[in-house]
N, C-alpha and C positions, 0 to 999 in steps of 0.2 A: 400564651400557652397555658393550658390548662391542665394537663397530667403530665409527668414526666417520660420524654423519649416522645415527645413532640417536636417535630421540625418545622420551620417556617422559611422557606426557601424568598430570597430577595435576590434584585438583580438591580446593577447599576454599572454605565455605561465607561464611568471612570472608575468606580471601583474594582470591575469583577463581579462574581456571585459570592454569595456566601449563604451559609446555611444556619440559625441559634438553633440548639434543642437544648432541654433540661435535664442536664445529667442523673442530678439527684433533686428532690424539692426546693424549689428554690436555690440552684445555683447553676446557672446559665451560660455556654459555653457557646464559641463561634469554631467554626469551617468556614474558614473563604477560598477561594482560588482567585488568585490575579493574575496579569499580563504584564512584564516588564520587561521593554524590548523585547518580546517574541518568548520569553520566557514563562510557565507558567510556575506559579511557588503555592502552593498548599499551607497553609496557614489556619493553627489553632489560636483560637482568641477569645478574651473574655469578652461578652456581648456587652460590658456597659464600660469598660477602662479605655479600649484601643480599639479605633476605626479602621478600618480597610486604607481608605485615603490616608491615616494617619502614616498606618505603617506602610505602605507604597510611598508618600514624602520620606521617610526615612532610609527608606532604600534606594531612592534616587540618589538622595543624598553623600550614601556610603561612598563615593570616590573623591568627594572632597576632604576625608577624612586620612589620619595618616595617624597612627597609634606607635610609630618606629622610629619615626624623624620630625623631626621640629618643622613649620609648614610657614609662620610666622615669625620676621623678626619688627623691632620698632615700630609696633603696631599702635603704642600710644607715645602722641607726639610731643614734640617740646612744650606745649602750651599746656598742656594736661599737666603734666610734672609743675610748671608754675602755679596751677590753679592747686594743686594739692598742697604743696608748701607755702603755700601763703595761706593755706587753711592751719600751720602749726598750731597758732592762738588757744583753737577750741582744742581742749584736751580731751578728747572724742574720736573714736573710730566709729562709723556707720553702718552696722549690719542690714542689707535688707534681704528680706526672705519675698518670692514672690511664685506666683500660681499663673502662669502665661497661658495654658492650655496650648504652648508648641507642642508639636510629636514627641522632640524629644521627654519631654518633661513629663508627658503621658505616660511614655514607657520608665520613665525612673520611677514613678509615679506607682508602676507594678510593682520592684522593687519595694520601695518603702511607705507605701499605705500613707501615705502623711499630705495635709494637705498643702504646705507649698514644698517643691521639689527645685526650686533655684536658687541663687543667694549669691549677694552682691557684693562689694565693699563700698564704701565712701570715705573720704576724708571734710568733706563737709556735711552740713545739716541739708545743704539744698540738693543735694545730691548730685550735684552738675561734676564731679568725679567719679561716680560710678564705675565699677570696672570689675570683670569677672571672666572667667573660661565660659567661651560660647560658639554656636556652631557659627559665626559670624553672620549669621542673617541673612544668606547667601548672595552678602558682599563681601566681606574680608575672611579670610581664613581661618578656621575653624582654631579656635585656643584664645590666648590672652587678649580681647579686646575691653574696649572704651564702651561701657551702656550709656542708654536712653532711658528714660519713662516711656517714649512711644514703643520702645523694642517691646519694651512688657506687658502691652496689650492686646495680645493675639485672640482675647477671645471672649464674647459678651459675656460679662461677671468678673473679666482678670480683678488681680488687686495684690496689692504686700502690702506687707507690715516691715517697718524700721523699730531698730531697738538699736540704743549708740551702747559702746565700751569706752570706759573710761582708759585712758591709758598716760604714761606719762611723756614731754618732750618727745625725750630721747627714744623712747619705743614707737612713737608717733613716724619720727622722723625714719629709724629702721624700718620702719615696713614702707614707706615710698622709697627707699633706699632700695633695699632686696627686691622690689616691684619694676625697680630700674634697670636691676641684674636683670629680671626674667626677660624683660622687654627688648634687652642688647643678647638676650644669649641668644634667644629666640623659644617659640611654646606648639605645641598643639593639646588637642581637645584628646584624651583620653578616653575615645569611645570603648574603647576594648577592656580598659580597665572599670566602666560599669558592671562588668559581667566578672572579672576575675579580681577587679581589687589590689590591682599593679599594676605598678608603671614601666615599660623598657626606659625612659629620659627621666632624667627631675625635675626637669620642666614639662612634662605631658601628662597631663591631671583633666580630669572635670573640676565644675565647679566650687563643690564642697572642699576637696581636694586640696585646692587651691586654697580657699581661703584660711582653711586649717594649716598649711603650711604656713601661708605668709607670718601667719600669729603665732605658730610653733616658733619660728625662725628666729624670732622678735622676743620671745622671751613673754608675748601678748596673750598667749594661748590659758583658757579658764577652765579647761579638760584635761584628758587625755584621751587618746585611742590612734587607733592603728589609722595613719594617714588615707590607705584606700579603700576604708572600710565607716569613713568619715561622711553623714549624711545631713542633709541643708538643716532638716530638721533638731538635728543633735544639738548645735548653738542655742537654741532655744532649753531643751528637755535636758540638757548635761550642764544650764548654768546652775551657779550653787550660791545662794548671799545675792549684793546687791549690785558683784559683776556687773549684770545688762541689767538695761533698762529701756522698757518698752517706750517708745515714740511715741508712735501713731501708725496709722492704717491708710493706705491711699485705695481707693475703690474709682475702677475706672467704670464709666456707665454704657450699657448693651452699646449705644449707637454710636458708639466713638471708637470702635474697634479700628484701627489703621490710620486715625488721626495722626497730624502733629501736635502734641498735648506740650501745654503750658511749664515754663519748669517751675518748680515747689519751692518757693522762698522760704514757708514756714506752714509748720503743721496745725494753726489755728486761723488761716484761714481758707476759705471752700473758692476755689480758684477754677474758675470759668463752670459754671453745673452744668453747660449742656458734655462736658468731656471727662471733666474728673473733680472727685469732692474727697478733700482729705479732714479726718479727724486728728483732733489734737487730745491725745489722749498722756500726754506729758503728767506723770508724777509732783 
């Protein structure tokens, strides 16, 4: 497009149509119209953040969702909890912050300009306890589950960054404790509070959500701010002093998208290069 209030009309079979024109120079806006179930939805979009196909996955999705009542209970199992507490040793909580390119992440992604929009916990280095509010990958139900590394590679270029918090025993040990609560009380995924920034349950959060509570709870937390208004990015740009400290970077490579990827014993060495090459960018 070369002058402004130029249209470019596209068409595609799973998407729908949609229309870019240039509102003002240089800033790019979508019309799609799509099909869901016999439905048709009218949709304003920015031409470079959110796909048609993005936001049609998302909408199929909306009835796995439940923003009123908990959807999940003991979604992480006994073995999980043993591989956590036997991680007590390292006095270390795991932050990872990660860039998926799911739907969802694309639209939080509108939201807050930043480039990663998930974020994780661990209780170890290797990160084989991973665990975060997620739409459960449409196998487990949407809220408190157990991650992967492969869950986080939805899209040639994914990748996060780890940065640990040091913390002590005893605040180690409360937050798999309070994590124990969530998982017997039962969770879901907080979609409705992306948009308003509140929860109906105390257990129905997004991500960030989430992990800012578990640290609030714990006495762990290196901020403040209002819990629903808490974003991935924040752990990063609100620490203060030598609280965190950055890790390393895991870059997963274009053609490994869907793999089953190796797990991370340690961030100095490059662990299988046809799928993923982690830096050890350790202090």
């Amino acid at each position: 497009m070369d002058h402004a209030g130029t249209i470019n009309f596209l068409s595609n079979e799973d998407t729908g149509k949609h229309a870019c024109f240039e509102l003002v120079p240089g800033f790019f806006m979508k019309i799609g119209v799509i099909s869901l179930s016999g439905v048709v939805v009218v949709l304003l979009l920015s031409c470079t953040t959110l796909s048609l196909e993005d936001l049609g996955a998302l909408v199929r999705d909306l009835p796995r969702h439940n923003s009123f009542q908990y959807l999940t209970r003991f979604s992480l199992p006994a073995k999980y909890f043993e591989a956590a507490y036997s991680a007590l040793d390292d006095p270390h909580v795991y932050i990872v912050l990660s860039d998926t390119g799911s739907p969802a992440g694309k639209v939080i992604g509108l939201f807050t300009a930043s480039p990663y929009n998930h974020i994780s916990l661990s209780f170890d280095p290797a990160l084989e306890t991973l665990v975060s509010y997620n739409g459960g990958n449409g196998i487990s139900s949407p809220g408190l589950n157990p991650e992967r590394l492969q869950h986080l590679n939805r899209k040639p270029g994914a990748s996060l960054v780890v940065y640990r918090l040091k913390t002590t025993g005893v605040q180690k040990r409360a937050l798999i404790d309070r994590l124990a609560v969530i998982n017997r009380e039962g969770s879901s995924y907080n979609l409705l509070g992306l948009l308003t920034g509140k929860s109906t349950l105390p257990n129905i959060m997004f991500c960030s959500q989430f992990v800012y509570t578990l640290l609030k709870d714990t006495g762990t937390a290196y901020f403040n701010k209002k819990r629903g208004k808490v974003k991935p990015m924040d752990f990063v740009n609100l620490a203060r002093g030598d609280r965190l400290e950055f890790t390393g970077k895991i870059a997963f490579n274009t053609h490994a998208v869907g793999r089953r990827l190796p797990v991370v014993k340690n961030f100095s060495t490059i662990l299988d290069s046809r799928s993923i090459t982690a830096y050890n960018l350790t202090r």
